[in-house]
C-alpha positions in Angstrom: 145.0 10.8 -55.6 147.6 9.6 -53.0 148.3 5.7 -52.3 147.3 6.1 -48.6 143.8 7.9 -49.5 142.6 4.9 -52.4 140.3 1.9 -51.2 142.0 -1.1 -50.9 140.1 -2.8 -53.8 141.6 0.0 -56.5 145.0 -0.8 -54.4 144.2 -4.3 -55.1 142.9 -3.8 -58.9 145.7 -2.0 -59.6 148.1 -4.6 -58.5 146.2 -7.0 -60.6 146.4 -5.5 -64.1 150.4 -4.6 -63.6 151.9 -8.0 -64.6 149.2 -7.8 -67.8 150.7 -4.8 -68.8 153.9 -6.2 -68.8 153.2 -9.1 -70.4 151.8 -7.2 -73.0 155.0 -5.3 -73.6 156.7 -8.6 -73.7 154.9 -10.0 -76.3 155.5 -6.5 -78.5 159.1 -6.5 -77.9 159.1 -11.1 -79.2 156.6 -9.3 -82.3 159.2 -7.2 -83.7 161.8 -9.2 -82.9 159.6 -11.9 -85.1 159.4 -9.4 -88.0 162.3 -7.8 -88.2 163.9 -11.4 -88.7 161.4 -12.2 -91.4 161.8 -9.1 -93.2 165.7 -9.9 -93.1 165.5 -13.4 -94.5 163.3 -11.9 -97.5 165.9 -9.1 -98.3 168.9 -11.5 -97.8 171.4 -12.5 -100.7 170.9 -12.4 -104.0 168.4 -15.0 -104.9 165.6 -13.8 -102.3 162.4 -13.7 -102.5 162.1 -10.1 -103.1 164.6 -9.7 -105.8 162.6 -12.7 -107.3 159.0 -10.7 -106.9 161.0 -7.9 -108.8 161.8 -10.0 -111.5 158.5 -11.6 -111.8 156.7 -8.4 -112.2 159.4 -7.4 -114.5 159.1 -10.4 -116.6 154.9 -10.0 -116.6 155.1 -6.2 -117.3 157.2 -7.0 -120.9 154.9 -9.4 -121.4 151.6 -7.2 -121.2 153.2 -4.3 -122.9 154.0 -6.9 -125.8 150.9 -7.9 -125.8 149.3 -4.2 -125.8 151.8 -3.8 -128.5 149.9 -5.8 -131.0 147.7 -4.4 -133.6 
């Protein structure tokens, strides 16, 4: 369907919903951004929050296999 041949209310609609779609492709593009910082302050240097998950399950894992070990 051509521009000339639409009504002007789907002309006008369709003018109306454009800046929504943008906005929504703003907010995705500040989301990731958001994440992707996250996730690098949780990987970052040696005492992080990860590596300190790790050594919590390591440290509960020896102690359940200990404790499994017992007669």
């Amino acid at each position: 369907m051509s521009h000339m041949n639409e009504p002007r209310r789907v002309r006008r609609l369709r003018s109306l919903h454009a800046p929504q779609a943008r906005q929504t492709g703003q907010a995705y593009a500040e989301y990731i951004v958001i994440v992707l910082l996250v996730v690098v302050v949780l990987i970052a240097g040696d005492n992080s929050v990860i590596s300190q998950l790790l050594a919590a399950f390591k440290s509960f894992y020896q102690a359940y296999s200990y404790t499994l070990s017992m007669p």
